[in-house]
C-alpha positions in Angstrom: 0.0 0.0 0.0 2.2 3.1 -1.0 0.9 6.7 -0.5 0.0 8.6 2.9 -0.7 6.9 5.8 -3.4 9.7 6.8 -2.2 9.7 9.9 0.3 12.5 9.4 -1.3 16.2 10.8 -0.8 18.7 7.8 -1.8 22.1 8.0 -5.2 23.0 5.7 -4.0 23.7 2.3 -4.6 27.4 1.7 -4.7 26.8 -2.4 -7.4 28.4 -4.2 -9.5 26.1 -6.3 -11.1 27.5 -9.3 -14.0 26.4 -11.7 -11.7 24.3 -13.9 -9.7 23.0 -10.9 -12.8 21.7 -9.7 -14.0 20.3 -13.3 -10.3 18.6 -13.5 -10.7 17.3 -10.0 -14.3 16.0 -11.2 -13.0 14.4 -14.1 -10.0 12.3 -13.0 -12.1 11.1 -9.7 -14.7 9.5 -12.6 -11.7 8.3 -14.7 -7.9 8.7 -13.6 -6.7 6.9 -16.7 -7.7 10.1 -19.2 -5.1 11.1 -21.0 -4.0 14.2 -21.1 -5.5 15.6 -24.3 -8.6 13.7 -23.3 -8.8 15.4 -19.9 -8.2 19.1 -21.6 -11.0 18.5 -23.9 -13.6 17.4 -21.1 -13.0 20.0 -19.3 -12.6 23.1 -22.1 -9.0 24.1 -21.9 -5.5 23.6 -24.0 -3.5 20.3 -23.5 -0.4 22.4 -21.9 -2.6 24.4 -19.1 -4.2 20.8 -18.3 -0.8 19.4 -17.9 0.4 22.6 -15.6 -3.1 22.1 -13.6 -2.7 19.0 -13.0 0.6 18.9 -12.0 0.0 21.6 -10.0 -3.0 19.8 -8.0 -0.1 17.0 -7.6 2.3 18.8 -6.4 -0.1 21.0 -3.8 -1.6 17.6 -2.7 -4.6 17.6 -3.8 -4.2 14.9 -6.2 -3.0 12.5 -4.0 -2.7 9.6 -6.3 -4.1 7.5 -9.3 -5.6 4.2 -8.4 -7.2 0.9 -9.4 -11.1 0.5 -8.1 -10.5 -3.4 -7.4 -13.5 -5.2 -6.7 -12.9 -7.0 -3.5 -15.1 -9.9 -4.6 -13.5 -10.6 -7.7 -10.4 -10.8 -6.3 -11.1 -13.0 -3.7 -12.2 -11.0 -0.6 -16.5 -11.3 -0.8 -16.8 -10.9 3.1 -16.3 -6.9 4.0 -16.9 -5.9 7.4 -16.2 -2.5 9.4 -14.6 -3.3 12.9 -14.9 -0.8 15.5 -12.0 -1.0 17.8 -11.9 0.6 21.4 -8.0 0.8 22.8 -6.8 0.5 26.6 -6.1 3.7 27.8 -2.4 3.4 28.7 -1.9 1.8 24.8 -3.1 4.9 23.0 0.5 6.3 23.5 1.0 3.7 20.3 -1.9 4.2 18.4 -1.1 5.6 15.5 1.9 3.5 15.1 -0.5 -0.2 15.8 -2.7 1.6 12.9 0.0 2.0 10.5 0.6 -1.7 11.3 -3.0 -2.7 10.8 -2.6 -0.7 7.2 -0.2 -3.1 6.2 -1.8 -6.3 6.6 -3.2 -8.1 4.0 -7.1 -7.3 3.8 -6.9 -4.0 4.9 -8.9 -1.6 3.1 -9.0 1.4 5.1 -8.1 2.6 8.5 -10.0 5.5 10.3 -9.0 7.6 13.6 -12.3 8.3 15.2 -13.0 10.3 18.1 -16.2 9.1 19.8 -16.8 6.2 21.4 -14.6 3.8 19.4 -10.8 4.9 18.4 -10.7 3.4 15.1 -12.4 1.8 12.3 -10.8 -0.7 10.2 -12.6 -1.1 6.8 -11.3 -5.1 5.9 -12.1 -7.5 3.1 -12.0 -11.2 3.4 -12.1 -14.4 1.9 -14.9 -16.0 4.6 -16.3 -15.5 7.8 -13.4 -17.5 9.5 -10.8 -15.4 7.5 -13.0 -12.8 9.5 -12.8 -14.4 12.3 -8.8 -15.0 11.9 -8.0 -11.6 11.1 -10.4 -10.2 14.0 -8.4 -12.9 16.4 -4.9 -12.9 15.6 -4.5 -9.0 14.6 -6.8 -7.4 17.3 -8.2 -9.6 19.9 -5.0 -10.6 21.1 -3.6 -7.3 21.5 -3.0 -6.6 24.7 -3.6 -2.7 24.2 -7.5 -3.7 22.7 -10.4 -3.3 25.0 -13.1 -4.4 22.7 -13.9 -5.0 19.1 -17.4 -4.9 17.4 -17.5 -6.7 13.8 -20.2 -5.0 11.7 -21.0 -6.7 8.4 -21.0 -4.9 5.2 -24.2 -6.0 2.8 -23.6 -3.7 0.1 -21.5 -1.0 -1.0 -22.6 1.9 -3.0 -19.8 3.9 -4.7 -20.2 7.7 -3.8 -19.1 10.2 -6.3 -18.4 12.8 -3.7 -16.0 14.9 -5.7 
């Protein structure tokens, strides 16, 4: 899994987005694999400002990466669950390092720092209920620095276009 960890505290990015950042943004969130010339067309401007935009968007973080939607399913992880995770007080000194862990391990979806009654979600993927169960046991369970876990089954998932 390469990119940010989202655990790292930035400041707010002070750039300005305009109309056309916006439309790019838009664009490349529907389909990241547009070429270039594509892109600029979509979104009404020349090849060579789409190419400084973009980079730009890059190199500001906005764009913080291209990636493959991989069905879960399909690739052999049907069973997607949300665990809600609840650490012992005296571990939380190591939380972010035991989620930068959890981000590693195979499964893994996504990790979330809450604040609120639980300290983290862990979005995961599996093959079955006792690859569920497994990954539930070995990874979180028998951590010492857990307090409690709740396993909440995922039915469906519905894409959102948010951007």
């Amino acid at each position: 899994m390469g990119g940010q960890s989202g655990l790292e505290r930035r400041p707010v990015a002070t750039l300005r987005l305009d109309d056309v950042d916006h439309r790019l943004l838009a664009a490349l969130a529907e389909d990241a694999r547009l070429a270039n010339n594509a892109l600029a067309r979509r979104v009404g401007i020349a090849p060579s400002t789409c190419l400084a935009r973009v980079r730009r968007l890059r190199e500001e973080g906005v764009v913080r990466g291209f990636h493959a939607d991989v069905d879960p399913a399909l690739a052999g992880r049907p069973l997607q669950a949300i665990v809600a995770v609840r650490m012992h007080g005296a571990a939380r000194s190591r939380l972010k390092a035991f989620l930068r862990e959890l981000a590693e391990l195979p499964g893994v979806m996504n990790v979330y720092l809450l604040g609120g009654a639980h300290d983290f979600f862990i979005h995961v993927a599996a093959p079955d209920s006792d690859g569920l169960n497994d990954f539930v046991i070995e990874n979180l369970s028998a951590n010492p620095g857990v307090a409690l876990t709740e396993t909440n089954l995922i039915f469906e998932h519905v894409r959102a276009s948010w951007y």
